[in-house]
TORDREN-741485 format. One record per residue (C-alpha): residue in one letter; x, z, y. Coordinates in steps of 0.02 Angstrom, whole numbers, padded with zeros to 5 digits, always signed. Each point is the difference from the previous one (the first is absolute). Layout:
BEGIN
AXZY...
This chain:
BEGIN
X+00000+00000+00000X+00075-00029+00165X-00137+00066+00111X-00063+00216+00018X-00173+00039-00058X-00059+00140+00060X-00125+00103-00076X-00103+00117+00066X-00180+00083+00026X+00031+00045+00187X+00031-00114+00147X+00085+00066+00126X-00070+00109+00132X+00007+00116+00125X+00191-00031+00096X+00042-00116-00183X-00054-00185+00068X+00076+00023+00189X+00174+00064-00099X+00018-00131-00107X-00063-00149+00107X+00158+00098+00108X+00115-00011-00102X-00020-00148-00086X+00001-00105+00170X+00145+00083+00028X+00114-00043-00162X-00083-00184+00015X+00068-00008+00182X+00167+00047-00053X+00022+00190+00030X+00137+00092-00098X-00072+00178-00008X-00162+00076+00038X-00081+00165-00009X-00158+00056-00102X-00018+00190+00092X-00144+00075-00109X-00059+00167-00047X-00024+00050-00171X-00143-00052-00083X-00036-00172+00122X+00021-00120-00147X+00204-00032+00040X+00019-00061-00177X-00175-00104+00014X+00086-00090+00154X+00166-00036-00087X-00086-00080-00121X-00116-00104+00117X+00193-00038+00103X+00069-00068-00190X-00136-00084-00033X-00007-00100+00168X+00178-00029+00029X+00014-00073-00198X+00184+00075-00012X+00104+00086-00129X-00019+00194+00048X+00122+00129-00029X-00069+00178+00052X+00114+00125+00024X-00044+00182-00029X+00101+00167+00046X-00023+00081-00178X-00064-00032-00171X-00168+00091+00006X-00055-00100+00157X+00075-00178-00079X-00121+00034-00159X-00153+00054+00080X+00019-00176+00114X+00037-00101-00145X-00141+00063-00109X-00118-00061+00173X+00089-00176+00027X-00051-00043-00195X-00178+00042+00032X+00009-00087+00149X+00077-00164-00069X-00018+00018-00208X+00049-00198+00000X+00155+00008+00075X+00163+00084-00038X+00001+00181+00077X+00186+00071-00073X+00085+00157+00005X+00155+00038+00031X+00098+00174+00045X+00139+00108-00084X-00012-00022-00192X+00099+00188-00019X-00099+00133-00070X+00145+00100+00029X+00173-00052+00110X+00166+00079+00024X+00107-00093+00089X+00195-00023-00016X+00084+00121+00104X+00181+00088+00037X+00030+00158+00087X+00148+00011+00046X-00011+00194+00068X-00020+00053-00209X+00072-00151-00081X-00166-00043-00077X-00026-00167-00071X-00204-00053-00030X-00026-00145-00094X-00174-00069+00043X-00153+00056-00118X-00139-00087-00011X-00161-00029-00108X-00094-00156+00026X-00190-00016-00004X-00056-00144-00108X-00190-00028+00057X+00080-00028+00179X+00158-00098-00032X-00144-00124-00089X-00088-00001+00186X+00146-00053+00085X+00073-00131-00097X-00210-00057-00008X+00016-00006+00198X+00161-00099+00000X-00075-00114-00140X-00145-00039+00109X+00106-00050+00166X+00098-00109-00108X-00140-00095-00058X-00144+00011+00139X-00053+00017+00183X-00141+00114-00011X+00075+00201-00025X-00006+00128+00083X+00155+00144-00050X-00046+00167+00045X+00167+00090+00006X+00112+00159+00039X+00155-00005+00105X+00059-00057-00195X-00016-00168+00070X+00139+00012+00128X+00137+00033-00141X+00094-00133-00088X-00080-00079-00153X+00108-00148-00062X-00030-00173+00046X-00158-00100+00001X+00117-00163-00026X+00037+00072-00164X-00149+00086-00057X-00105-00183+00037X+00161-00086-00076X+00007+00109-00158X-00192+00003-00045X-00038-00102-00159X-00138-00165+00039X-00078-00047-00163X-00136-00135-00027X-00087-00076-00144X+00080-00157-00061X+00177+00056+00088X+00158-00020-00115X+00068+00144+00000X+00087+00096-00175X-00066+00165-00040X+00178+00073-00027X+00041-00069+00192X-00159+00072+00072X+00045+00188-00114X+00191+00007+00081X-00106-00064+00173X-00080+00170-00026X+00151+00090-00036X+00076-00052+00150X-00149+00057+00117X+00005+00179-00094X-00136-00017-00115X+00027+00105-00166X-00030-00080-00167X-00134+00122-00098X-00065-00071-00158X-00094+00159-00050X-00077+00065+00161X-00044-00123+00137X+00014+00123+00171X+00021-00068+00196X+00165-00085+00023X+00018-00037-00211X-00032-00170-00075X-00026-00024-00212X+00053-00158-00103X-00132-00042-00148X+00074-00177-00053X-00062-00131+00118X-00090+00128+00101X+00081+00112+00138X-00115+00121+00074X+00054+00101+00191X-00052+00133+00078X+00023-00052+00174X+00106+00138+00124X-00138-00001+00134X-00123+00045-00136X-00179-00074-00047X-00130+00069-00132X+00075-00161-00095X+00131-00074-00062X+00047-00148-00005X+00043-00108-00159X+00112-00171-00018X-00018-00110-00161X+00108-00151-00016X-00019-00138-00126X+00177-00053-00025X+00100+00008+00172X-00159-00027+00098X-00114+00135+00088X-00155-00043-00102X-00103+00138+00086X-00012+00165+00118X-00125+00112-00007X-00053+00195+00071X-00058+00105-00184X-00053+00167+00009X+00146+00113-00061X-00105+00100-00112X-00109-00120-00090X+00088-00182+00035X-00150-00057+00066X+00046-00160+00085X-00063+00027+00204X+00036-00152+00079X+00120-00171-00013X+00120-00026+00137X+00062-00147+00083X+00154+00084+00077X+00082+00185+00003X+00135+00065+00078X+00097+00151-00099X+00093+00101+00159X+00147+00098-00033X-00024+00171-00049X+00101+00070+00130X+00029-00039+00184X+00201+00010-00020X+00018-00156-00125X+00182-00113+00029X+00043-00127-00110X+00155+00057-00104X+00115-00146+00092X-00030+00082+00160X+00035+00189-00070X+00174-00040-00054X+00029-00082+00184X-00077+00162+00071X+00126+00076-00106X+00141-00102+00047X-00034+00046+00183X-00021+00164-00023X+00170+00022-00079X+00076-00055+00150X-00092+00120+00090X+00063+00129-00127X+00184-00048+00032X-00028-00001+00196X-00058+00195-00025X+00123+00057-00116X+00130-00061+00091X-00072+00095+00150X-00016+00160-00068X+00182+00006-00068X+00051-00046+00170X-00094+00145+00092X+00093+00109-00149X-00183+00036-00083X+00035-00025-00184X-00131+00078-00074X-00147-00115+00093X+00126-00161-00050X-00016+00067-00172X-00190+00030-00012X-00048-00166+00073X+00106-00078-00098X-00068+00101-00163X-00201-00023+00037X+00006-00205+00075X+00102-00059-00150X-00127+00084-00114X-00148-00079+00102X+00096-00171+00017X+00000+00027-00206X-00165+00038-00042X-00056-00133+00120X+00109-00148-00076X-00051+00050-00167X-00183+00063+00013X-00043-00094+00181X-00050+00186+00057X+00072+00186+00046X-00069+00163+00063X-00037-00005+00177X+00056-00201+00016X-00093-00001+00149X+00151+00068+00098X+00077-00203-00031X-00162-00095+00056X+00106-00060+00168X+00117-00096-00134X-00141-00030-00126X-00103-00093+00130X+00167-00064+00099X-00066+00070+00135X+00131+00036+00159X+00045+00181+00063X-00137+00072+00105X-00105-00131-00057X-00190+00077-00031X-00057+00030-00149X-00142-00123-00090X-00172+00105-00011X-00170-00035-00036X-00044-00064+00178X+00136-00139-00064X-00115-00038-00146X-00154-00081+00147X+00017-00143+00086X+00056-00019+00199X-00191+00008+00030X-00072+00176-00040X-00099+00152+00094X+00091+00179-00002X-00158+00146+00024X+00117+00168+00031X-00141+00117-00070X+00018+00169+00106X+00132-00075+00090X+00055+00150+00112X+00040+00080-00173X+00087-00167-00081X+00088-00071+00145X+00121+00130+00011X+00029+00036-00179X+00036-00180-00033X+00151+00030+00138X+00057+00168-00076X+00032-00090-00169X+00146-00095+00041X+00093+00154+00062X-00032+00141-00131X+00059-00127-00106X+00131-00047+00071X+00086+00161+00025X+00010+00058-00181X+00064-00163-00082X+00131+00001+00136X+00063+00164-00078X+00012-00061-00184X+00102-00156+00057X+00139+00096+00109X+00032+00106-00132X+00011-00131-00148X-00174+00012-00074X-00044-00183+00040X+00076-00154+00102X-00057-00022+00169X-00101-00131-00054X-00126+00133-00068X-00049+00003+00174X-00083-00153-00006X-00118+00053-00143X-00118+00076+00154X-00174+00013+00086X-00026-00125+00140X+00050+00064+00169X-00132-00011+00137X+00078-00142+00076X-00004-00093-00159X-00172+00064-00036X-00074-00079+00177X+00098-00156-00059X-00146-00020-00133X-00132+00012+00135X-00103-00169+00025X-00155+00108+00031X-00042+00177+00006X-00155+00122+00038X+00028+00173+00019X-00144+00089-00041X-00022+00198+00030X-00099+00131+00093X+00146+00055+00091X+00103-00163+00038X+00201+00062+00027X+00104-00057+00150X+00067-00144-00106X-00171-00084-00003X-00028+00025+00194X+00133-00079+00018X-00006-00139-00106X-00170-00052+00012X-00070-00151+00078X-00209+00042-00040X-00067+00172-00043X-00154+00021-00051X-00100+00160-00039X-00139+00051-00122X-00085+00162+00028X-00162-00021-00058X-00041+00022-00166X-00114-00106-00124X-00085+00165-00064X-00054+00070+00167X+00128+00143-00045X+00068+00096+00150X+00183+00055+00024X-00014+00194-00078X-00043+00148+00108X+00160+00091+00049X-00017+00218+00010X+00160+00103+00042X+00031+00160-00056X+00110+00140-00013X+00125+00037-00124X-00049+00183-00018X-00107+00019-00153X+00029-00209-00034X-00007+00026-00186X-00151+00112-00015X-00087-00147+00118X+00064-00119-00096X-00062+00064-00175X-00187+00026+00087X+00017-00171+00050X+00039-00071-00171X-00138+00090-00067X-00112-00070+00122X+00076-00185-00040X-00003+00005-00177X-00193+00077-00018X-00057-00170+00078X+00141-00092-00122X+00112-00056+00126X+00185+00009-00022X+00134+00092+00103X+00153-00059+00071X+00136+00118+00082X+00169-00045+00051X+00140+00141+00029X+00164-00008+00087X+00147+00057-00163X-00004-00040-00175X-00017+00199-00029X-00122+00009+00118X-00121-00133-00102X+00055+00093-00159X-00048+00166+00062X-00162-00070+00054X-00040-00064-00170X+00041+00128-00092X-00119+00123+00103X-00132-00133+00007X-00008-00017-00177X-00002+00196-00019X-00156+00004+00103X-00091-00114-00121X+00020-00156+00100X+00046-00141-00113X+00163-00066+00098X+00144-00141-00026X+00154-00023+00098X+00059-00162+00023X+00190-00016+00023X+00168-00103+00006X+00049+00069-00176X-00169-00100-00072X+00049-00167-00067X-00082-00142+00093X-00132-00052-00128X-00069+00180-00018X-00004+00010+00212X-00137-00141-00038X-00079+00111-00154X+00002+00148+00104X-00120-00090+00130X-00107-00088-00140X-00038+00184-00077X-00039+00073+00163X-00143-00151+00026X-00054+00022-00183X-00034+00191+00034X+00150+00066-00090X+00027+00126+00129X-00024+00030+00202X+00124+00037+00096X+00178-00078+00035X+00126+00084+00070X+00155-00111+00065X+00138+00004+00153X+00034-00203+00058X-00096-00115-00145X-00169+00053+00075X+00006-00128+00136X+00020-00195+00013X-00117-00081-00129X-00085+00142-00089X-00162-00074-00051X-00122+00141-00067X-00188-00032+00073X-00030+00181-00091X+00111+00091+00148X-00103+00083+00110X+00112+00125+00087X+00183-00010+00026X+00087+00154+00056X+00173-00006+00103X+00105+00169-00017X+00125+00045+00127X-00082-00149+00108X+00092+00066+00153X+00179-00005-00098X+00071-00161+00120X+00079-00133-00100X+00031-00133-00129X-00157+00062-00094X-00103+00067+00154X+00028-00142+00123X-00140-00108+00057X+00005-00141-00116X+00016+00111-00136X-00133+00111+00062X-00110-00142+00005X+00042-00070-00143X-00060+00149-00075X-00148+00021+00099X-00041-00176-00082X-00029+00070-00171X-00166+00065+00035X-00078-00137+00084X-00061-00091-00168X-00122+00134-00016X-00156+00029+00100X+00019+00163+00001X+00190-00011+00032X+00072+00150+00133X+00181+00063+00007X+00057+00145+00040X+00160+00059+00091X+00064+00185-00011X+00127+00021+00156X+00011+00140+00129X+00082-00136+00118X-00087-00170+00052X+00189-00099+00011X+00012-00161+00071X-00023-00108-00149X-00166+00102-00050X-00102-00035+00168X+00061-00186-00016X-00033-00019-00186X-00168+00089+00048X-00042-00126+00158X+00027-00126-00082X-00132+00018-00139X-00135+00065+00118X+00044-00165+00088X-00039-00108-00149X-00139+00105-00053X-00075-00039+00172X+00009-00171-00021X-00076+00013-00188X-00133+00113+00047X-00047-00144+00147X-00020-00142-00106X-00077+00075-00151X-00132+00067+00141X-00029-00169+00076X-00015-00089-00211X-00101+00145-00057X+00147+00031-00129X-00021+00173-00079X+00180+00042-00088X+00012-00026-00188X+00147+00088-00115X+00105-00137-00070X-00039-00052-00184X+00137-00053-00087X+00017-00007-00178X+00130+00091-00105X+00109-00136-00065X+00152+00009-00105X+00147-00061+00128X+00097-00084-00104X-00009-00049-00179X+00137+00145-00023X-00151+00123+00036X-00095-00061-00159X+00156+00050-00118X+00051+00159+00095X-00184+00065-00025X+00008-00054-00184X+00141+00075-00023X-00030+00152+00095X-00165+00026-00081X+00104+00044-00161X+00072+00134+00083X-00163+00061+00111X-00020+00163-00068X+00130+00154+00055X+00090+00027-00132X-00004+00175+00062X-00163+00012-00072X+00023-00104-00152X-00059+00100-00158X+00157+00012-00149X-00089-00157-00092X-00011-00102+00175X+00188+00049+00043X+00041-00064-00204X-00080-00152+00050X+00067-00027+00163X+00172+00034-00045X+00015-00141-00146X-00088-00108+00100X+00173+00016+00135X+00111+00008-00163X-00085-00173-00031X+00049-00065+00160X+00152+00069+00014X+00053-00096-00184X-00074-00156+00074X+00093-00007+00164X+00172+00059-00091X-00018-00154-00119X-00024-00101+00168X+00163+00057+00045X-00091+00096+00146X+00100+00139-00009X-00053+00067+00164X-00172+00028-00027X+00039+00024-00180X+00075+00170+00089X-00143+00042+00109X-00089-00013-00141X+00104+00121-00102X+00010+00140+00132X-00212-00026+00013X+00005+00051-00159X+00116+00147-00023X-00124+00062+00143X-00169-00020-00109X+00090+00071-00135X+00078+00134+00102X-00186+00023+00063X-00077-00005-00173X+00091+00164-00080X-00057+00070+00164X-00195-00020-00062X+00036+00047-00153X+00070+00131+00019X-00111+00086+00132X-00122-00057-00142X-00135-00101+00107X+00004+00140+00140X+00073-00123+00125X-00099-00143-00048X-00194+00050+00017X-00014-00019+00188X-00045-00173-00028X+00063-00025+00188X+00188-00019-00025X+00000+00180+00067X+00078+00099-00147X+00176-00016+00002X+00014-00059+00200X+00019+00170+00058X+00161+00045-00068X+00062-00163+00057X-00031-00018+00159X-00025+00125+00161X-00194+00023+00048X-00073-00072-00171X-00096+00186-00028X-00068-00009+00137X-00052-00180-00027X-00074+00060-00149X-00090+00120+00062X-00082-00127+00138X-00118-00063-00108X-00020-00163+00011X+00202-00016+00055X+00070-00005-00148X-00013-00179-00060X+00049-00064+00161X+00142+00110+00001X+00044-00056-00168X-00027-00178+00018X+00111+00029+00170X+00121+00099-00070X+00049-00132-00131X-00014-00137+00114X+00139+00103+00104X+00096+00040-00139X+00011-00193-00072X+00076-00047+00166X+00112+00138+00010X+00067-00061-00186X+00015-00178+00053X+00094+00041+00156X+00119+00108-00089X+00051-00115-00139X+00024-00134+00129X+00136+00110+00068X+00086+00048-00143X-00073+00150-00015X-00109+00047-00131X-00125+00124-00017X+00011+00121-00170X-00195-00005+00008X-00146-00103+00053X-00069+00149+00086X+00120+00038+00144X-00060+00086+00148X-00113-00081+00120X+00107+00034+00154X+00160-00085-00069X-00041-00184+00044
């Protein structure tokens, strides 16, 4: 298809149909950037997607974090289901970078743990720009890192056709050389199997098909998509492309040039280090570049090869790095989602960067042409720029000054008025607060309070869910994918109130929120300045009933803009839903899995649903040779990582399991998960004792715990039990 369909029940309304007609004039006359300034809850995304569809142009939308990039991709593919709407931000699960410090002598090698379901997304989005006009790529800052060249991931991918000569044996070593992994037993993403005439793929950006070859003789005599499971033929196909199954394929001719040059670079560094008397470094880089140069000559690959992509793509010193926005044409719209949030991360990239591979190269670690193997700088970044729109509630000074047409949306489709705003005093703040809740979550609306300190939000919790309020705390420690859970259980009822310090703001879509409550409102700063403030504020305004609450004892500068500012727009609301008779409707948006990820997290999470806390001996039995099972399965996968996280998981239940039996049952009959908590962690008595507390205690307790296990085997350090204390996060 080379045209956007758009598909929707709504035209636009309210501010909607002057924006786009705005913006779209403006992009057809030839304007660079432009502004979209609307409040939260106006239908921004609605108008994007009215802009894409107009202007007919390859999209990349840039988000400033995961959560917020997978909420707006799972609206652009309801929004245009026959097009390509890809994904693409950091496939790591888990990331430790390489690092030396020098102070201790400590050498890091980088860690890492890759997450398949979203490494399948991003080679699907760079599949699609290869072979079509019409995608839109919702993306992270991800997409301003390098990611191999676009020359050689078309160049590489495998074109196959009926009635093409072509031997099977050339087309098998064809798939070999794009990293493709021959499976004859178990056909998984990124494996291909060999049944005489027949070769069957599983293609890298994945499908719910695969896709067989047959040849009759050295002719391609058909291709078809069969169901994996059954072999159900689905359709014949004229033509199919099979893309690499990796974005950092080179053809083994140009490794062992790569090579070649970076030997010389070798002997240029060598020889400087014995010359500044530093032995040692000359030694180590010496030691770890002939084993890469090695491994890559004989296996066309090395740990952490992409400290050579400058002489893997020939590229020149200082020369940029190739990224995704080298994968679309000349011709393509940027939309900076929440730009004064995303414009200045993209900048800090470069430097952070920067600064810690610069280390690891003076004192031998890697050549100095490691420092090539980068994130764009912002230069390089506006480089990319044929058109932009900024869009935000709080445009930054970069977009004032920048812009050539803003254009502002206040009202709202739904009627709904920018949220009530009521400050009050910090004395007594938490007993208000809980009377609040109450109030909130009798009418089954949800709860949203943001805090100032990690401690501060954990503190909270923890008393919260001691008074019987059923509580979550979202924070940086929570992997990205369960960020996006977290919000899908608190729309499906799961619990009421979340608690959080700066990932309450930008983006947060939760019609259910009907008050938001800012602590320490009158603290001035980065989380207390105006546009976060309104940001904020912005939370409740999906919600009818939406108000917000600030507890200061000080109205600081930021507060009485912040607070102008929204009685400003709610004057203008109030106005025109007065003179259209418009009488302001909650949002109703259904709860929708973001990503396909979500399915298979609550799958596999549903296995696991249940505190084990308050598992029974037999349910604990079960449970733990159900993890045993897993464990096996991912050791004979080689997957020794998990295969370990697995292992520990189970010296826990089992750990846990002599505990029930030998307290014989006592702990277990609470059917709440509030038996054995108390011991465990500070408060869970009284929890107990609350009533109805102590299954969201439990349920929260775990939740904390799991994190808290996570974070500490990422760093080395491992827990000697699953239940560690609460406050040691």
């Amino acid at each position: 298809m080379d045209h956007f369909v758009l598909h929707s029940e709504y035209a636009p309304t309210g501010d909607q149909p002057q924006a786009i007609e705005e913006l779209v004039k403006g992009f057809k006359e030839g304007n660079q950037f432009e502004t979209l300034l609307g409040v939260t809850g106006s239908g921004k995304t609605f108008t994007m997607a009215n802009v894409i569809q107009a202007l007919n142009k390859p999209t990349l939308i840039i988000s400033h974090n995961k959560t917020l990039a997978g909420q707006l991709y799972g609206e652009m593919k309801e929004f245009f289901p026959e097009n390509a709407v890809e994904y693409f931000v950091s496939y790591y699960d888990y990331y430790q970078p390489e690092a030396y410090i020098p102070q201790s002598d400590t050498y890091i090698a980088k860690d890492s743990m890759i997450n398949d379901e979203i490494d399948k997304l991003r080679l699907s989005a760079t599949a699609s720009l290869a072979e079509r006009r019409d995608v839109i790529v919702v993306a992270s800052v991800s997409c301003i890192y390098g990611l191999g060249s676009p020359d050689e991931f078309k160049g590489m991918s495998i074109s196959l056709r009926p009635g093409m000569e072509k031997d099977r044996d050339e087309v098998i070593r064809d798939l070999v050389a794009i990293q493709y992994t021959r499976n004859d037993m178990a056909l998984d993403r990124c494996n291909f199997r060999v049944r005489g005439d027949t070769v069957e793929i599983f293609p890298a950006q994945g499908s719910e098909f695969i896709l067989r070859v047959e040849w009759f003789g050295d002719e391609i005599d058909r291709i078809c998509e069969t169901d994996p499971l059954t072999g159900r033929v689905h359709r014949q196909l004229e033509h199919v492309m099979v893309y690499p199954a990796s974005h950092y394929v080179v053809p083994q001719e140009k490794i062992n040039a790569a090579c070649d040059n970076i030997e010389v670079e070798l002997r240029d560094r060598v020889k400087y280090f014995k010359g500044e008397d530093m032995l040692l470094e000359a030694q180590r880089i010496a030691e770890r570049t002939n084993f890469d140069v090695e491994m890559m000559r004989e296996t066309g690959f090395c740990s952490g090869i992409e400290n050579y992509s400058r002489h893997l793509n020939f590229m020149k010193e200082g020369e940029p790095p190739m990224t995704l926005m080298d994968f679309f044409d000349n011709d393509f719209l940027i939309i900076i989602d929440e730009s004064h949030m995303t414009i200045p991360q993209i900048g800090a990239m470069y430097r952070g960067d920067r600064s810690r591979k610069e280390t690891l190269v003076r004192y031998g670690f890697r050549l100095p042409s490691a420092l090539d193997n980068r994130p764009l700088n912002f230069g390089e970044f506006e480089n990319h720029i044929d058109q932009m729109l900024f869009v935000s509630a709080t445009p930054g000074t970069y977009e004032e000054e920048h812009e050539l047409l803003r254009t502002e949306q206040v009202i709202r489709p739904t009627g709904l008025l920018d949220p009530k705003i009521d400050v009050r005093p910090v004395e007594g703040q938490i007993d208000d607060l809980i009377s609040e809740i109450r109030r909130e979550t009798e009418n089954k609306n949800k709860v949203l309070i943001t805090t100032l300190t990690k401690k501060m939000a954990e503190d909270l919790t923890d008393y919260l869910a001691e008074a019987g309020i059923r509580v979550k705390y979202l924070h940086s420690d929570i992997d990205t994918l369960e960020r996006s859970q977290i919000i899908r259980d608190m729309r499906l009822d799961v619990f009421d109130v979340l608690v959080g310090i700066n990932l309450l703001r930008e983006g947060l879509d939760i019609p259910e929120i009907s008050l938001v409550a800012i602590l320490d409102a009158d603290k001035e700063g980065f989380l207390r300045s105006e546009t976060s403030l309104i940001q904020t504020i912005g939370r409740a305004a999906r919600n009818s009933d939406g108000h917000v609450i600030m507890y200061a004892d000080n109205m600081t500068d930021s507060m009485r803009r912040a607070i102008d500012e929204t009685e400003r727009r709610r004057a203008l609301q109030q106005k025109y839903n007065e003179e259209h008779g418009i009488t302001p409707q909650t949002i109703r948006k259904a709860v929708r899995d973001l990503i396909s990820i979500s399915r298979e997290i609550t799958r596999e999470e549903a296995r696991f649903e249940k505190d084990p806390e308050s598992m029974d001996a037999k349910e604990l039995t079960k449970l733990i040779a159900d993890v045993e099972k897993q464990m096996r399965k991912a050791a004979a996968d080689l997957n020794f990582e998990v295969a370990a996280e697995l292992r520990d998981r189970m010296v826990d239940l089992k750990k846990h399991l002599l505990e029930v039996e030998n307290s014989s049952g006592e702990n277990a009959g609470s059917g709440s998960g509030e038996g054995a908590q108390p011991s465990a962690f500070p408060g869970g008595a009284q929890a107990s004792a609350a009533g109805g507390a102590g299954q969201g205690t439990a349920v929260n307790m775990h939740d904390a715990v799991r994190s808290a296990e996570r974070a500490a085997k990422r760093s080395g350090r491992r827990k000697a039990s699953g239940r560690t204390e609460h406050k040691t996060k």
